[in-house]
C-alpha positions as CSV (number, residue, x, y, z in Angstrom):
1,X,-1.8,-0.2,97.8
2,X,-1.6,-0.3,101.4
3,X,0.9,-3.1,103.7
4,X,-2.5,-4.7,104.3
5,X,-3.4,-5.6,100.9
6,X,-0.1,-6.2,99.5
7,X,0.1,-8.6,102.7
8,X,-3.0,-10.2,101.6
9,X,-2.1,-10.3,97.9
10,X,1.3,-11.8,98.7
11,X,-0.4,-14.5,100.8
12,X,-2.6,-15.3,98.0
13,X,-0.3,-15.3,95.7
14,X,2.1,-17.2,98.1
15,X,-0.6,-20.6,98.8
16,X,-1.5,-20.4,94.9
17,X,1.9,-21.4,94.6
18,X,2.5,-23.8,97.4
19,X,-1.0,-25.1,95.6
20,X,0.9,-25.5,92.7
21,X,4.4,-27.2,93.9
22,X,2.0,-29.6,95.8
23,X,0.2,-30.4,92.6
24,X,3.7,-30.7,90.8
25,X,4.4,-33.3,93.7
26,X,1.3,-35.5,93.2
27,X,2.0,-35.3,89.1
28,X,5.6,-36.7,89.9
29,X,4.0,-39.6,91.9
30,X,1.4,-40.6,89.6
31,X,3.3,-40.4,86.4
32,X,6.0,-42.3,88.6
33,X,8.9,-39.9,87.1
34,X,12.0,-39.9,89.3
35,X,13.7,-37.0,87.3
36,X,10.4,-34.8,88.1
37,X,10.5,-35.9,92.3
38,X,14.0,-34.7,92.2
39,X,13.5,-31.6,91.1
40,X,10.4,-30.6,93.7
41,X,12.9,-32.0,96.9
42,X,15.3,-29.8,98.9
43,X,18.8,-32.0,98.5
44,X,19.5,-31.5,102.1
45,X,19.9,-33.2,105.1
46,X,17.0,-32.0,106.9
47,X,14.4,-33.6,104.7
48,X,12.0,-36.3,106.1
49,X,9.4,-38.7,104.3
50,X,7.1,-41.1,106.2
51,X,5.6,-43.4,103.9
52,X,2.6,-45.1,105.3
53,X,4.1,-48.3,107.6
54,X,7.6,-47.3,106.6
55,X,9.9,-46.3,109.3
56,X,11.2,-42.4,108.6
57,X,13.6,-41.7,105.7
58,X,15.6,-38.6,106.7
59,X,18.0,-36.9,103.9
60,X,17.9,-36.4,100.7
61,X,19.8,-40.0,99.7
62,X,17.4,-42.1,101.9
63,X,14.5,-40.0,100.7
64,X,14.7,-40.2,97.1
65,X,15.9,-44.2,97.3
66,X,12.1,-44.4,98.8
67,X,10.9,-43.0,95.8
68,X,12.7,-45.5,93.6
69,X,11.8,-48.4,95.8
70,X,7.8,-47.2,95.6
71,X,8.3,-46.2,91.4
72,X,10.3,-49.3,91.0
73,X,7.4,-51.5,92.4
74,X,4.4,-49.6,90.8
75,X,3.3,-50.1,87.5
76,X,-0.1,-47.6,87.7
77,X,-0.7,-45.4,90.6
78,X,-3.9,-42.9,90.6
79,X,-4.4,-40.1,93.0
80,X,-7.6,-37.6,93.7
81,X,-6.7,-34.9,96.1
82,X,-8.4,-33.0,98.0
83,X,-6.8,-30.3,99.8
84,X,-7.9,-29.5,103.1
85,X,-6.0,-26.7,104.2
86,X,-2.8,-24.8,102.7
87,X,-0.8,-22.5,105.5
88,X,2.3,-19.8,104.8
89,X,4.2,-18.6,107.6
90,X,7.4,-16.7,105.8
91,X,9.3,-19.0,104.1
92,X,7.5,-22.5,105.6
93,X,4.5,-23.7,104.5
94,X,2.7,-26.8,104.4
95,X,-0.4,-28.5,102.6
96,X,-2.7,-31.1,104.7
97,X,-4.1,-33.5,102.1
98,X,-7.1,-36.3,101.6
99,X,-5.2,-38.3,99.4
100,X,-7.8,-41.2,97.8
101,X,-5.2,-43.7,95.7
102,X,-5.9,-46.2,93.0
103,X,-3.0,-48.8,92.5
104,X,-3.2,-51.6,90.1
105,X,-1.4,-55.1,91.8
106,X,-1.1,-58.4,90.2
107,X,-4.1,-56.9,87.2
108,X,-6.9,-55.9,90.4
109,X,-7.5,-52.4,91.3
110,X,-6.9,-51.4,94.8
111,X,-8.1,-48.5,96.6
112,X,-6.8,-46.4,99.6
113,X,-7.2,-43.5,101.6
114,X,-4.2,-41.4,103.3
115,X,-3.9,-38.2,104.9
116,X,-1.3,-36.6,104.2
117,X,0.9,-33.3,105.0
118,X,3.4,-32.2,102.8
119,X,5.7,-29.4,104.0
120,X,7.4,-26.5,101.6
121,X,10.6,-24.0,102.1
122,X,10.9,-21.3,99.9
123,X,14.5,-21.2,98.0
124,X,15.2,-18.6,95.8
125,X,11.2,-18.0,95.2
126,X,10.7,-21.5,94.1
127,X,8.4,-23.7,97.1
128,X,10.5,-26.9,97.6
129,X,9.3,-30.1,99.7
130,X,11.9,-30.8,102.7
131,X,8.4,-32.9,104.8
132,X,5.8,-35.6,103.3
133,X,4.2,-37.6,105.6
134,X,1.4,-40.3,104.8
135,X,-0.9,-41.8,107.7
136,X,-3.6,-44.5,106.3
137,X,-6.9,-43.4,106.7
138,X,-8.8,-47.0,107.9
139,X,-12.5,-46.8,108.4
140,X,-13.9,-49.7,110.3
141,X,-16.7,-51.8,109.1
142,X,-18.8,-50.4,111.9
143,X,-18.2,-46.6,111.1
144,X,-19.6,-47.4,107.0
145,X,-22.7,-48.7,108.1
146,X,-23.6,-46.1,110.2
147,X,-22.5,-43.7,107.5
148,X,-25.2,-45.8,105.0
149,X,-27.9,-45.6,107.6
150,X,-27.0,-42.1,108.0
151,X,-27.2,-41.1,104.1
152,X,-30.6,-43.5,103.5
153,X,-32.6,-41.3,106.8
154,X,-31.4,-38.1,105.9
């Protein structure tokens, strides 16, 4: 095989498995399981989460206490990804995500839409999150009206 295609085939390989650790993350969330978030997180002090409207939790200890506080305070939490674009440069990578959400609060469900980026470092082989950061995605009034006169001329 030539250093082109192994390239190729390790880069391949290399965002199936960033695919993978970012699906691993979003199973963690949804089934709400602490133990399972701890073990997809560097345990250093260079990781970062940004929760959407939350200031920036930076180190492990702050990071996973964010995770309690959200698991603590949901009781059902739904997520449909849709990933947009998966990079791999060395040992970085990182995943930009359409995250839609479905949360259940006081027995109504709720809906949301965040984009997302979720950043990986490869230790010992294994893709690890040290970056998740979670912007709400707010369409105005304005912008789904034109999008339904949009769909009923085409």
């Amino acid at each position: 095989m030539s250093d082109l295609s192994t390239e190729v085939s390790m880069t391949a390989r290399d965002i199936a498995a960033v695919q993978d650790a970012n699906a691993a993350f979003y199973e963690a969330f949804e089934t709400l399981d602490i133990q399972q978030m701890d073990t997809l997180w560097l345990h250093e002090d260079h990781v970062k989460c940004i929760h959407p409207g939350w200031k920036i939790c930076q180190g492990w200890p702050d990071v996973r206490d964010s995770w309690v506080l959200i698991f603590n305070h949901t009781h059902e939490i739904k997520f449909s990804i849709c990933l947009i674009d998966v990079v791999v440069k060395g040992d970085l990578a990182w995943a930009v995500c359409n995250e839609s959400i479905t949360t259940k609060d006081n027995g109504k469900w709720l809906e949301g839409h965040v984009l997302s980026t979720n950043i990986f470092e490869r230790r010992n082989k294994v893709w690890m999150l040290t970056h998740h950061h979670g912007s709400p995605v707010i369409a105005s009034e304005q912008e789904g009206e034109e999008e339904e006169a949009g769909g009923l001329m085409n």
